[in-house]
N, CA, C, O and CB atoms as a CASP TS submission, in Angstrom:
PFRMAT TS
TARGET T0000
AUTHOR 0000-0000-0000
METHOD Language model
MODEL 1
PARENT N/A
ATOM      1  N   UNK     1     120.673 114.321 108.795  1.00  0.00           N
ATOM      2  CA  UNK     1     120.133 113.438 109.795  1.00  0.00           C
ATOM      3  C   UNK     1     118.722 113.027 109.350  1.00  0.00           C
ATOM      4  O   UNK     1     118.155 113.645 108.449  1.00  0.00           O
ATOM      5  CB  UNK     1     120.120 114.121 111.199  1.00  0.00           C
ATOM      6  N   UNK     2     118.198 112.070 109.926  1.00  0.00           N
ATOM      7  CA  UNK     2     117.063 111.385 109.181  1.00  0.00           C
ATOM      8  C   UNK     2     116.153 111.093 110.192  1.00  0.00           C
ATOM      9  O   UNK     2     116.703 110.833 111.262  1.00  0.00           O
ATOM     10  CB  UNK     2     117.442 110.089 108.382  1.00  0.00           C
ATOM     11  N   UNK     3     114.897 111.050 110.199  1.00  0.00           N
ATOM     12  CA  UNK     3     113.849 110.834 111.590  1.00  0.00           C
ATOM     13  C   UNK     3     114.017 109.583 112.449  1.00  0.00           C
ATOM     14  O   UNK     3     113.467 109.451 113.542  1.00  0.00           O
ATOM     15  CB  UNK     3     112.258 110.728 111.130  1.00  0.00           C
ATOM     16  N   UNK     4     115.001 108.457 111.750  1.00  0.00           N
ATOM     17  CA  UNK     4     115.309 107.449 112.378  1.00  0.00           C
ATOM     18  C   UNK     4     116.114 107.648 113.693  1.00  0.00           C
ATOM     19  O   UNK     4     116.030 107.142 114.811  1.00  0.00           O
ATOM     20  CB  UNK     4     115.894 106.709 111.514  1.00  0.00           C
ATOM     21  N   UNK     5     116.914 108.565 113.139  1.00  0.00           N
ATOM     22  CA  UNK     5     118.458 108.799 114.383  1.00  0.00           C
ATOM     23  C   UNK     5     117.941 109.180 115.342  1.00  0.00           C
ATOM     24  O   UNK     5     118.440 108.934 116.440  1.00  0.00           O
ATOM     25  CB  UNK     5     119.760 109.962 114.159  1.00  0.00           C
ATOM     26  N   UNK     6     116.780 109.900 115.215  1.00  0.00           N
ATOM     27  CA  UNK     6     116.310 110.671 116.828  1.00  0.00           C
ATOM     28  C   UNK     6     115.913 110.062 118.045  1.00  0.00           C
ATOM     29  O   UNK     6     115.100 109.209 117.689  1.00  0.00           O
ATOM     30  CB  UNK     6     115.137 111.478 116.741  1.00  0.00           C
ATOM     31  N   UNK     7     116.013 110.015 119.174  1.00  0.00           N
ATOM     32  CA  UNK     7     115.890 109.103 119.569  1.00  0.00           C
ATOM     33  C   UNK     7     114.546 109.805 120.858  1.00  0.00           C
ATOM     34  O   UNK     7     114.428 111.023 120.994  1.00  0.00           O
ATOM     35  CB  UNK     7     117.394 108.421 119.863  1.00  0.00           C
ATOM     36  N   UNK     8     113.676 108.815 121.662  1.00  0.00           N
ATOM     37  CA  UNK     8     112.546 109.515 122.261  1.00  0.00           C
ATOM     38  C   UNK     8     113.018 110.351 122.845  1.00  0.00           C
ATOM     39  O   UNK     8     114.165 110.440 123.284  1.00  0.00           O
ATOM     40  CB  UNK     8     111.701 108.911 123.028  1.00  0.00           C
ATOM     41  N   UNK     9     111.931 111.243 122.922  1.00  0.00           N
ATOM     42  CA  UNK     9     111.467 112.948 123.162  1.00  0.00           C
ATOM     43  C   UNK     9     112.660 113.572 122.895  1.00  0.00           C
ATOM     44  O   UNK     9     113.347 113.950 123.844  1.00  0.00           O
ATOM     45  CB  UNK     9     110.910 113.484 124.796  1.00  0.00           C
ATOM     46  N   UNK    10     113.024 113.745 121.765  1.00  0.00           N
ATOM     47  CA  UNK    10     113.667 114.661 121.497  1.00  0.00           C
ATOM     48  C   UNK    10     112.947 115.156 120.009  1.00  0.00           C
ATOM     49  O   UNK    10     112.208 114.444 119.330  1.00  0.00           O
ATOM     50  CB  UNK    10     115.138 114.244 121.581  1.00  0.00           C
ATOM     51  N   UNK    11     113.340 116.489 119.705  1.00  0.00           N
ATOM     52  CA  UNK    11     112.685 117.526 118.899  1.00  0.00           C
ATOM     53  C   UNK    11     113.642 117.846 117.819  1.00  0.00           C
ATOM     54  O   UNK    11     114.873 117.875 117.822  1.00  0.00           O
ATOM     55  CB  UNK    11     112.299 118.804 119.726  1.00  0.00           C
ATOM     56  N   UNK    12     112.517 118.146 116.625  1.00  0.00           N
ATOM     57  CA  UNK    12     113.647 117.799 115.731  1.00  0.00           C
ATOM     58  C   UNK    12     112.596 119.303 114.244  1.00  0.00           C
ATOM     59  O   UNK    12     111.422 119.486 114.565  1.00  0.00           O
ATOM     60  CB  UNK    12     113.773 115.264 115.251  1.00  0.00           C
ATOM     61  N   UNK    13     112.930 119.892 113.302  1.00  0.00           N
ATOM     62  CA  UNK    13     112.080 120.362 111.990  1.00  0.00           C
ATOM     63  C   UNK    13     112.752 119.204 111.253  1.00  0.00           C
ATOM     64  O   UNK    13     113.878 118.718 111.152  1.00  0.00           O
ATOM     65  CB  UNK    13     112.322 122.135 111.253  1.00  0.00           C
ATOM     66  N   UNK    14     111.107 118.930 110.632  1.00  0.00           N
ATOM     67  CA  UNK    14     110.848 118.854 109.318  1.00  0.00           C
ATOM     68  C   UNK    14     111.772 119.282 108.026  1.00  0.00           C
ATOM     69  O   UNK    14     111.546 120.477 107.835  1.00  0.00           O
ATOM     70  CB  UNK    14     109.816 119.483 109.294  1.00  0.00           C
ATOM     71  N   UNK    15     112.558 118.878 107.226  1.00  0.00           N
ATOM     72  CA  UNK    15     113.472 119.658 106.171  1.00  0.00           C
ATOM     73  C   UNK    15     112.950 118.538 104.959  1.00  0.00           C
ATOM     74  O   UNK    15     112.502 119.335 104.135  1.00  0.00           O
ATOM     75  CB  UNK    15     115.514 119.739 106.586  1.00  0.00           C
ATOM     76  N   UNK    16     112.762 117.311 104.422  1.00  0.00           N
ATOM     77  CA  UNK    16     112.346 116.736 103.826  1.00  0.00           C
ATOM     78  C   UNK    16     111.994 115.482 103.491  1.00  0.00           C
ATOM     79  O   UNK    16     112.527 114.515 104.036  1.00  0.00           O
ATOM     80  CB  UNK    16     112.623 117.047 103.481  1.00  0.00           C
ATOM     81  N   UNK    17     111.115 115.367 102.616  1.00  0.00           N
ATOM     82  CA  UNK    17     109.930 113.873 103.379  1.00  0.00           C
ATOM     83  C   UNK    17     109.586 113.307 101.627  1.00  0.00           C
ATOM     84  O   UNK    17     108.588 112.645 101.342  1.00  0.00           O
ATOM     85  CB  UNK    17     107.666 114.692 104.668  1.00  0.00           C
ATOM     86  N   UNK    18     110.791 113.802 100.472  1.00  0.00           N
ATOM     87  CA  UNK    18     110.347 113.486  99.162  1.00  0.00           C
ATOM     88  C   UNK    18     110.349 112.047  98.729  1.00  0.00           C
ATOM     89  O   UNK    18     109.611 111.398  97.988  1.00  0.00           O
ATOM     90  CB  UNK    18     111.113 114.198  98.279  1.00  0.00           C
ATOM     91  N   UNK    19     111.729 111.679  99.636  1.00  0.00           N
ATOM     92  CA  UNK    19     112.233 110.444  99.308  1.00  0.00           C
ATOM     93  C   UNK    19     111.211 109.223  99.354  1.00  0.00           C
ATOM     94  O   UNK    19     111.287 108.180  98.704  1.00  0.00           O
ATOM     95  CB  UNK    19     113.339 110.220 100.190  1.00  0.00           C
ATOM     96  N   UNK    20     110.144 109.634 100.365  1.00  0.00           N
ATOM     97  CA  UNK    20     109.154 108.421 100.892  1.00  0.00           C
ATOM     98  C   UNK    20     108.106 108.322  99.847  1.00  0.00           C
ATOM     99  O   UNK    20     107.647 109.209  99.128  1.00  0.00           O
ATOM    100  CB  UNK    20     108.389 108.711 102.440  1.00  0.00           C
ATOM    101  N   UNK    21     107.745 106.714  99.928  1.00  0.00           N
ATOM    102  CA  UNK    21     107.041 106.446  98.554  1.00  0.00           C
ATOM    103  C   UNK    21     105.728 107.692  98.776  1.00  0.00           C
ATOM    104  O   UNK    21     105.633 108.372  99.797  1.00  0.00           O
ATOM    105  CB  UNK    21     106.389 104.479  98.369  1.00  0.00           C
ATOM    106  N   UNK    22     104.937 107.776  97.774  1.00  0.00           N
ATOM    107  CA  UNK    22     103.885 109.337  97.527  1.00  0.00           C
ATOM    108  C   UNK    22     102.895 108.842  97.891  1.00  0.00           C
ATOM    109  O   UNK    22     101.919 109.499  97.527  1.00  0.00           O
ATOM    110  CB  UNK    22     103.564 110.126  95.986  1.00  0.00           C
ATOM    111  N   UNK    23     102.625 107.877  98.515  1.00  0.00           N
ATOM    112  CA  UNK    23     101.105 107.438  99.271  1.00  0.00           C
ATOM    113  C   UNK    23     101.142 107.550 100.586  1.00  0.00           C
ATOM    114  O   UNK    23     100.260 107.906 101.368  1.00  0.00           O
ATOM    115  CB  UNK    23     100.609 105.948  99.081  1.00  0.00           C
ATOM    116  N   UNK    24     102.533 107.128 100.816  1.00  0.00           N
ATOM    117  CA  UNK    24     102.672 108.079 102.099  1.00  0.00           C
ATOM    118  C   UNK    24     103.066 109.455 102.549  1.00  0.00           C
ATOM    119  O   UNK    24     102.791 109.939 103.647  1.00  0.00           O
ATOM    120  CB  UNK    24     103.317 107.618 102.693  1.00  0.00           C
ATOM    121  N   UNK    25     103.642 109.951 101.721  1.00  0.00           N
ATOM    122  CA  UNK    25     103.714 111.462 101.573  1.00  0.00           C
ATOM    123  C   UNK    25     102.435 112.139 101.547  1.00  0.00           C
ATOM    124  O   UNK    25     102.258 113.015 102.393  1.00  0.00           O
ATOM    125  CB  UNK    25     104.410 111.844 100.348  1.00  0.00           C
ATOM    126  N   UNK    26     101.154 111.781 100.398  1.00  0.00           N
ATOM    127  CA  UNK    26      99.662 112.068 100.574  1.00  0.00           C
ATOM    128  C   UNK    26      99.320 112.057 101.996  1.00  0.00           C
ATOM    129  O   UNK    26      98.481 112.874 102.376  1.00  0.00           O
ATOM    130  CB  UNK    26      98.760 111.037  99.838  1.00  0.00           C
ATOM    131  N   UNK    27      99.742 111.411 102.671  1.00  0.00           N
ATOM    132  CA  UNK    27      98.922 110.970 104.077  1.00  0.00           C
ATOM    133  C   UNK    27      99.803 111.374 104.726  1.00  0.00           C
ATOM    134  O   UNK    27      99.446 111.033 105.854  1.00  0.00           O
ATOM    135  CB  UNK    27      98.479 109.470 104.493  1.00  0.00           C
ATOM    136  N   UNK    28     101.295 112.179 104.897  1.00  0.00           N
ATOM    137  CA  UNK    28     101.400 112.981 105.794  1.00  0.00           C
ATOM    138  C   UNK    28     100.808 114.669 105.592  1.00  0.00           C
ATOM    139  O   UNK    28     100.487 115.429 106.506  1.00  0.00           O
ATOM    140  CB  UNK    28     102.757 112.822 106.032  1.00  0.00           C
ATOM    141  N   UNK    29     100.790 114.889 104.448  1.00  0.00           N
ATOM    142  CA  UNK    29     100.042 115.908 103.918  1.00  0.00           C
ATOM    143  C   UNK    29      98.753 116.157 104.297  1.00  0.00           C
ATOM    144  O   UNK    29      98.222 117.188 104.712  1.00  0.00           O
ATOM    145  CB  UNK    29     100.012 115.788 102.755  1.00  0.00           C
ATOM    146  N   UNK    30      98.255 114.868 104.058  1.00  0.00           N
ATOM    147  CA  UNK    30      96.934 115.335 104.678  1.00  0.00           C
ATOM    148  C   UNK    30      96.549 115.410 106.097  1.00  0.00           C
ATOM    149  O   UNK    30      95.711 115.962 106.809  1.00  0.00           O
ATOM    150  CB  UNK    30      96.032 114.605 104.215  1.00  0.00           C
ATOM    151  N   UNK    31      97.369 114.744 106.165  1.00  0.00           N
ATOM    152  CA  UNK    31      97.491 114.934 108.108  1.00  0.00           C
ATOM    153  C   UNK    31      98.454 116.016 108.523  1.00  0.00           C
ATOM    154  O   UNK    31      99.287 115.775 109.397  1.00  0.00           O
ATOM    155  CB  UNK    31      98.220 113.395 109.018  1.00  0.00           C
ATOM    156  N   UNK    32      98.377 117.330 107.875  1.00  0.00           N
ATOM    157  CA  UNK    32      99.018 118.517 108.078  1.00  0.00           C
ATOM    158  C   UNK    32     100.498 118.924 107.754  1.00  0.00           C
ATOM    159  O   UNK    32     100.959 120.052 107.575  1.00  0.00           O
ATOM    160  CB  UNK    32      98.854 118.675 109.240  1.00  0.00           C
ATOM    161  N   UNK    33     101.120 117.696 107.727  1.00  0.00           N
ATOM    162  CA  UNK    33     102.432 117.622 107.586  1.00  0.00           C
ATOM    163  C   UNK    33     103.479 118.641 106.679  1.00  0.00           C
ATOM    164  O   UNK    33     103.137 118.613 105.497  1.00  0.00           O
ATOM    165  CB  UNK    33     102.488 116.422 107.171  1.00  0.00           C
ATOM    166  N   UNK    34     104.278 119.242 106.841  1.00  0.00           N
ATOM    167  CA  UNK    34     104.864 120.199 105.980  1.00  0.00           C
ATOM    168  C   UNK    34     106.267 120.475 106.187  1.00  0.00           C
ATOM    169  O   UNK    34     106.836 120.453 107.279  1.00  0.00           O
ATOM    170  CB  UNK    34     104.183 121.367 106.067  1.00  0.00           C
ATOM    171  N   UNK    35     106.819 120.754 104.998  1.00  0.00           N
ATOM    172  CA  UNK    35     108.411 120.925 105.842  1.00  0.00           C
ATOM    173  C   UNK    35     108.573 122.331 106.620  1.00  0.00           C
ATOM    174  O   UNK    35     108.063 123.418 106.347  1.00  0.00           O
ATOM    175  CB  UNK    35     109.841 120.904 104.614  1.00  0.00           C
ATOM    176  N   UNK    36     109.024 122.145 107.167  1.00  0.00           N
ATOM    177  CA  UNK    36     109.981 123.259 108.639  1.00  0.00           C
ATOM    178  C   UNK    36     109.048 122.708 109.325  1.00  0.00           C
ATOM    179  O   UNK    36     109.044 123.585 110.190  1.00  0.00           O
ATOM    180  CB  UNK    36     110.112 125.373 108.806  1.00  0.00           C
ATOM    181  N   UNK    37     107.823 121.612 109.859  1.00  0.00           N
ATOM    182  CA  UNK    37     107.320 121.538 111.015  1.00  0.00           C
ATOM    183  C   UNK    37     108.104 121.162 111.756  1.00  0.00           C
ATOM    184  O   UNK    37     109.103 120.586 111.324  1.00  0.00           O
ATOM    185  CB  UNK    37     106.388 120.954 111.127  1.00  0.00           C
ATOM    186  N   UNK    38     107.824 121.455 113.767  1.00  0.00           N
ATOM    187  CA  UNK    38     108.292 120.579 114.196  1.00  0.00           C
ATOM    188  C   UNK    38     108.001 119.861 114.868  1.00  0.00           C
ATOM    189  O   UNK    38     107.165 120.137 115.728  1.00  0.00           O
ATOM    190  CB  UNK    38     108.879 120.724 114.419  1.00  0.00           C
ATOM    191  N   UNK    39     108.561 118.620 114.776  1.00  0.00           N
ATOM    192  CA  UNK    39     108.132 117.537 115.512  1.00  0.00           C
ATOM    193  C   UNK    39     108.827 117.098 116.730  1.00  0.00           C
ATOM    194  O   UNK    39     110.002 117.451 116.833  1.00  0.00           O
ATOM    195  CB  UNK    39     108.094 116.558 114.724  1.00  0.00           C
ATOM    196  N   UNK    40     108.088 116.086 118.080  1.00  0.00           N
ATOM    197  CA  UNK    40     108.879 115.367 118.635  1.00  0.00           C
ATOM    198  C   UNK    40     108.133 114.117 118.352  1.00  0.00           C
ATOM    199  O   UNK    40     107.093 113.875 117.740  1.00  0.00           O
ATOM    200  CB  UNK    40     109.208 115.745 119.992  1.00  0.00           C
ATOM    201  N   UNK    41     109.430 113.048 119.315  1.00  0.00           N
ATOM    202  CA  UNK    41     109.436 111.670 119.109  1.00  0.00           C
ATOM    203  C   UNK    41     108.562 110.987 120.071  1.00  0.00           C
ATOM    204  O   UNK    41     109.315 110.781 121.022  1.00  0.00           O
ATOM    205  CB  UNK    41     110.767 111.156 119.177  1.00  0.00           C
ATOM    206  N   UNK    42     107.609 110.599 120.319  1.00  0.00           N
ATOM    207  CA  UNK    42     107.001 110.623 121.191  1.00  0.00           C
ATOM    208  C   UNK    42     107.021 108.661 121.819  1.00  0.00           C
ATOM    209  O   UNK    42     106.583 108.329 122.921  1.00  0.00           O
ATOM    210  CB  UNK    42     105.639 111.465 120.651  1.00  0.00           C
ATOM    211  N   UNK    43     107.526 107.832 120.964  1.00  0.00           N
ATOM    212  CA  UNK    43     107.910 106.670 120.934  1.00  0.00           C
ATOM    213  C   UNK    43     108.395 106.072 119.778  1.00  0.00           C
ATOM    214  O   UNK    43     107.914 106.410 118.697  1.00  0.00           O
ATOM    215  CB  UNK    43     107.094 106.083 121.349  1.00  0.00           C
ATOM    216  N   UNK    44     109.542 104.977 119.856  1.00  0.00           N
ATOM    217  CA  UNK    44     110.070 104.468 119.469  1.00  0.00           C
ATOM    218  C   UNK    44     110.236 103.112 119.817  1.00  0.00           C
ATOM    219  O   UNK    44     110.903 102.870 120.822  1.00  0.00           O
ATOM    220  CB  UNK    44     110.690 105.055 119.430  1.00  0.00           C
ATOM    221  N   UNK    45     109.518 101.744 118.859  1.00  0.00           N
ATOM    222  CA  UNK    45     109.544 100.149 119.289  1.00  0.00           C
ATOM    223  C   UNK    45     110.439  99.557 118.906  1.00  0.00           C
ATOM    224  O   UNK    45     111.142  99.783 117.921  1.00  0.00           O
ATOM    225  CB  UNK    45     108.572  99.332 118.918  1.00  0.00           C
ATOM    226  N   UNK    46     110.494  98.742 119.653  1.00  0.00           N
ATOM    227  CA  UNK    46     111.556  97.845 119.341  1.00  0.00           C
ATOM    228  C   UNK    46     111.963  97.075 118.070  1.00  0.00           C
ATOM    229  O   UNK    46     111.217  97.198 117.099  1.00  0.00           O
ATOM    230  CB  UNK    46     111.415  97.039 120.117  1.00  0.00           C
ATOM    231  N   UNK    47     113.094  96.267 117.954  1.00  0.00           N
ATOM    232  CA  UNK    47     113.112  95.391 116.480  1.00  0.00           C
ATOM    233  C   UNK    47     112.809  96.109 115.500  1.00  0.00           C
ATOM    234  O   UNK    47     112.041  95.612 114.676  1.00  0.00           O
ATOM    235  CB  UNK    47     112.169  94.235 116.320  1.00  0.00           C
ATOM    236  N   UNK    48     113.337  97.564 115.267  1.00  0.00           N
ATOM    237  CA  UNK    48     112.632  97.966 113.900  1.00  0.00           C
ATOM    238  C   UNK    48     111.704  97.995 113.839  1.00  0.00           C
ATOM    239  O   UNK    48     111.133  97.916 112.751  1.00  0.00           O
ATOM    240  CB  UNK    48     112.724  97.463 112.950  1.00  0.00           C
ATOM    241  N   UNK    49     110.834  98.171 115.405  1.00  0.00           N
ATOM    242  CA  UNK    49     109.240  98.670 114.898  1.00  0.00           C
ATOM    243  C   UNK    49     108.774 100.095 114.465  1.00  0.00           C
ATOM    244  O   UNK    49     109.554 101.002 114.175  1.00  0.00           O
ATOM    245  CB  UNK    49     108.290  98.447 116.031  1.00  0.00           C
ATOM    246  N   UNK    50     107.359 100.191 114.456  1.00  0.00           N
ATOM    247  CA  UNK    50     107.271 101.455 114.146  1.00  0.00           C
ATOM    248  C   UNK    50     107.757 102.659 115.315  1.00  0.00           C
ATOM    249  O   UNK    50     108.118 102.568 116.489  1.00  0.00           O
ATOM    250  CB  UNK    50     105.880 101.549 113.756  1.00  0.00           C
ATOM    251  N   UNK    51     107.524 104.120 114.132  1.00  0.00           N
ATOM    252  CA  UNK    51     107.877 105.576 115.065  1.00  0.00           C
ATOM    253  C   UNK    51     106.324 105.916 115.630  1.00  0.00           C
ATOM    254  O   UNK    51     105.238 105.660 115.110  1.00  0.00           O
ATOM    255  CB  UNK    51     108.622 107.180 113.902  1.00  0.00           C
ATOM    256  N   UNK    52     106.616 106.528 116.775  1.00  0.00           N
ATOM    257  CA  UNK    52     105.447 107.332 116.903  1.00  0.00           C
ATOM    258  C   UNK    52     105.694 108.946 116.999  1.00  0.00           C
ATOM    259  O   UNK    52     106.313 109.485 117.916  1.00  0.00           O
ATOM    260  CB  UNK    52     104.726 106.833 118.139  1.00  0.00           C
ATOM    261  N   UNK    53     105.165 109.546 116.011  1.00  0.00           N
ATOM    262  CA  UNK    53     105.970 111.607 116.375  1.00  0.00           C
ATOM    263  C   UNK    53     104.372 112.060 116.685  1.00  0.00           C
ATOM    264  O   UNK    53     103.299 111.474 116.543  1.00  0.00           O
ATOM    265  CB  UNK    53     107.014 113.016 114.282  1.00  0.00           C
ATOM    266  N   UNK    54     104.810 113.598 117.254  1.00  0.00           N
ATOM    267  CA  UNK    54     103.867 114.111 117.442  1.00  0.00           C
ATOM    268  C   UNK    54     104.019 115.879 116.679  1.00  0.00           C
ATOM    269  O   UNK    54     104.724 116.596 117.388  1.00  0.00           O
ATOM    270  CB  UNK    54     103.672 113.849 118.979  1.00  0.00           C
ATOM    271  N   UNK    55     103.602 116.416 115.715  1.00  0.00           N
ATOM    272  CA  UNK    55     103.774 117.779 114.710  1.00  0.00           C
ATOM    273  C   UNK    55     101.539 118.419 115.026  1.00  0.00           C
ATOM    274  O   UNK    55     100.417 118.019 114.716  1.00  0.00           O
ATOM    275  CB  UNK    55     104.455 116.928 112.130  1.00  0.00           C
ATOM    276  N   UNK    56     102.171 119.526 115.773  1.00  0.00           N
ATOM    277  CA  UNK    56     100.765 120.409 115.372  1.00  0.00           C
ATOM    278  C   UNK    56      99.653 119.823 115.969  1.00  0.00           C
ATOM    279  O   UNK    56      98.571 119.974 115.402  1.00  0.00           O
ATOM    280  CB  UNK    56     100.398 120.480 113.768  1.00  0.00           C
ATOM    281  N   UNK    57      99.728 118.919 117.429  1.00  0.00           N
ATOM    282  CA  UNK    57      98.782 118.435 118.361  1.00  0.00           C
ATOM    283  C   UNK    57      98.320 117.131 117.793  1.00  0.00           C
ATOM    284  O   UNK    57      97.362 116.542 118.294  1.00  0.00           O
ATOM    285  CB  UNK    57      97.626 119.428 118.609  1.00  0.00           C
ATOM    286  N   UNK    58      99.077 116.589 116.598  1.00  0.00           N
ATOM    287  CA  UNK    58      98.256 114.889 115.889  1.00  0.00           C
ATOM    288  C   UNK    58      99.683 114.300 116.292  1.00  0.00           C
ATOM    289  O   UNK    58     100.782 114.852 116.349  1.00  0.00           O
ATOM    290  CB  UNK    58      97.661 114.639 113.573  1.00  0.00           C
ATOM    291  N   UNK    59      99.198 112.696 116.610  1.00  0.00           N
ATOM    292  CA  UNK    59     100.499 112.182 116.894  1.00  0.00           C
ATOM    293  C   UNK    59     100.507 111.446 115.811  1.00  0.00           C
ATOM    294  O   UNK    59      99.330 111.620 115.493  1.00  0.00           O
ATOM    295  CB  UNK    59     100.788 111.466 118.196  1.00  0.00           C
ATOM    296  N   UNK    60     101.033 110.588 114.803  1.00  0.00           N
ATOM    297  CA  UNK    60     101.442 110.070 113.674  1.00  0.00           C
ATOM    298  C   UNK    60     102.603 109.074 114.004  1.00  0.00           C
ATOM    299  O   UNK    60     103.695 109.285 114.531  1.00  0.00           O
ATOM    300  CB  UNK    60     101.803 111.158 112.741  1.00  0.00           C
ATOM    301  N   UNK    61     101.899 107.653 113.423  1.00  0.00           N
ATOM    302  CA  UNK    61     102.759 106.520 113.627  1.00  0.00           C
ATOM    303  C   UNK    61     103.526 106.364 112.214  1.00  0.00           C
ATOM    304  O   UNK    61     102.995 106.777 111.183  1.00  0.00           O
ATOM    305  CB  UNK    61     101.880 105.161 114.079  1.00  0.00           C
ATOM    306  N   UNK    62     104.580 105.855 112.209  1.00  0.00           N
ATOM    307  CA  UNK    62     105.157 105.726 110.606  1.00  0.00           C
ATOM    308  C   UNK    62     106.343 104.497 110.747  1.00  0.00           C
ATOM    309  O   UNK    62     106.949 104.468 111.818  1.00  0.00           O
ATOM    310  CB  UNK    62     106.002 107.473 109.943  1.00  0.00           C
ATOM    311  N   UNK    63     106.670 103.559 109.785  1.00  0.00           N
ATOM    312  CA  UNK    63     107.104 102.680 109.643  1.00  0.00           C
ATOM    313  C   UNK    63     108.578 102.984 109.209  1.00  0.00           C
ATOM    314  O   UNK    63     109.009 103.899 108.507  1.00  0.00           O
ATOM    315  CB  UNK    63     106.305 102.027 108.964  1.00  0.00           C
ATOM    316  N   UNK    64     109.352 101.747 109.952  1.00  0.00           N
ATOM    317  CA  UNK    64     110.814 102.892 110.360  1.00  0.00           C
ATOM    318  C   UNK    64     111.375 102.932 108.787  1.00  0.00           C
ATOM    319  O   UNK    64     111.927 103.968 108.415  1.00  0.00           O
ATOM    320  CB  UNK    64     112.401 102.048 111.781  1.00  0.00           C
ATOM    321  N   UNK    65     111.237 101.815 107.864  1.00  0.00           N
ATOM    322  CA  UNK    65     111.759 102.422 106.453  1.00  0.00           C
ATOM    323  C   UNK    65     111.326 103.582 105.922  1.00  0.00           C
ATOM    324  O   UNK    65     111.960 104.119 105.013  1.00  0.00           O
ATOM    325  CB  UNK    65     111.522 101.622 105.432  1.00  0.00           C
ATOM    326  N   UNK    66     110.211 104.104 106.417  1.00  0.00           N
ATOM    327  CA  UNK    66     109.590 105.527 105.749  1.00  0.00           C
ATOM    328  C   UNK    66     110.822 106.747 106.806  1.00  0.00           C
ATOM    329  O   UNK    66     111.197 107.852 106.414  1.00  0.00           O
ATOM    330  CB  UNK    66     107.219 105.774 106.261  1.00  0.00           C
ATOM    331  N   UNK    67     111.099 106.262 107.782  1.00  0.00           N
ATOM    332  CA  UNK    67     111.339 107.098 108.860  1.00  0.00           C
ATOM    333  C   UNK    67     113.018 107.697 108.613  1.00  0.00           C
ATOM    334  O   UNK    67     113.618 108.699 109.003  1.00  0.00           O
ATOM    335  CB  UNK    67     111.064 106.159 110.340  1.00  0.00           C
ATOM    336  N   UNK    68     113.460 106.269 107.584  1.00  0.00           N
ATOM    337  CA  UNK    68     114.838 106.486 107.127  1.00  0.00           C
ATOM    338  C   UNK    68     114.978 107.379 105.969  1.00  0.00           C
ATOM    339  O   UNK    68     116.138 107.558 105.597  1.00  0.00           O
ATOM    340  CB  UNK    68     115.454 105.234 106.795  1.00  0.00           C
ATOM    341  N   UNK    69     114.151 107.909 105.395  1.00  0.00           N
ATOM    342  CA  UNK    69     113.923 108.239 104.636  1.00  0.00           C
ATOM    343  C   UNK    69     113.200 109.710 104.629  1.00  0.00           C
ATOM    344  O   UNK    69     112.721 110.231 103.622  1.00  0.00           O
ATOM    345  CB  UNK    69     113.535 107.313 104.266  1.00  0.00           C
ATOM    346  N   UNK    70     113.209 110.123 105.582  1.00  0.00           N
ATOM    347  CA  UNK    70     112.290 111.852 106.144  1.00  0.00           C
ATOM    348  C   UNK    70     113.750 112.250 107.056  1.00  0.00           C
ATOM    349  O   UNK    70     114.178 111.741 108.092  1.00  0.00           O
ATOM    350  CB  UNK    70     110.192 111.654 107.654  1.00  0.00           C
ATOM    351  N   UNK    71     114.287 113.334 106.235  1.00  0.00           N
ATOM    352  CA  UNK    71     114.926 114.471 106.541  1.00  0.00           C
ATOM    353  C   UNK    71     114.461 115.353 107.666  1.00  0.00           C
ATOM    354  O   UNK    71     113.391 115.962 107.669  1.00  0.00           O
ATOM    355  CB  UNK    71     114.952 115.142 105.468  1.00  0.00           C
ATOM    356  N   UNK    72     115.520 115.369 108.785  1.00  0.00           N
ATOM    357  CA  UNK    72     114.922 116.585 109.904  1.00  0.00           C
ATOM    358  C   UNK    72     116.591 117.105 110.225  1.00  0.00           C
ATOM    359  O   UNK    72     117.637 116.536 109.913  1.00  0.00           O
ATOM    360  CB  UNK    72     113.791 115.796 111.730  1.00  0.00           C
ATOM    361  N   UNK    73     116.403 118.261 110.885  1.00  0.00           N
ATOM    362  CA  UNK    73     117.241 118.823 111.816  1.00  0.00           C
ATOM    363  C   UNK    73     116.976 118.946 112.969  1.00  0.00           C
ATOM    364  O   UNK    73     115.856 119.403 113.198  1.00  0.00           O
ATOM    365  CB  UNK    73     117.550 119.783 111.574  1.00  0.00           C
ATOM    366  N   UNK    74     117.843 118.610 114.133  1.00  0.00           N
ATOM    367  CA  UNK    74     117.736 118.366 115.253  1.00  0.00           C
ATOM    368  C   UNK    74     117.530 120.174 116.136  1.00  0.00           C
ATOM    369  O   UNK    74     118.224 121.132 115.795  1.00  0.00           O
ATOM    370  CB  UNK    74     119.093 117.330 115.553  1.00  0.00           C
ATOM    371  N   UNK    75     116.447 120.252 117.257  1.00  0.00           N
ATOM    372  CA  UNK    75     116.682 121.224 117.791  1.00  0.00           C
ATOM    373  C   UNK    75     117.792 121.546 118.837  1.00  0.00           C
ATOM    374  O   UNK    75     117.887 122.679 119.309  1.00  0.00           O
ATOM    375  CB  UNK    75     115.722 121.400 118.114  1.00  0.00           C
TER
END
């Protein structure tokens, strides 16, 4: 399953985030990001807009092709 499928507030770990180009991988990293975190969905826009999650009290917006592309398991 992939961070796309989830749909708001629902909760999901972190399992992997390699696939996404590495500039954005840097910048979930540096914004704490790690696999087994977990996250929820805290919004989702319309038309293929962006995600909004929330992992470890930061909420983090991400663009839904990155989003197809980050591995989670559902809680």
């Amino acid at each position: 399953m992939v961070l796309a499928d989830l749909k708001q507030k629902e909760r999901a770990r972190m399992i992997d985030f390699s696939e996404v180009n590495e500039l954005v991988q840097r910048r979930l990293i540096h914004l704490g990001m790690k696999e087994n975190a977990e996250i929820c969905i805290k919004r989702k826009l319309p038309f293929g807009g962006p995600f909004m999650f929330e992992t470890g009290g930061q909420s983090v917006g991400i663009r839904l092709q990155d989003a197809k592309k980050i591995r989670v398991e559902k809680l």
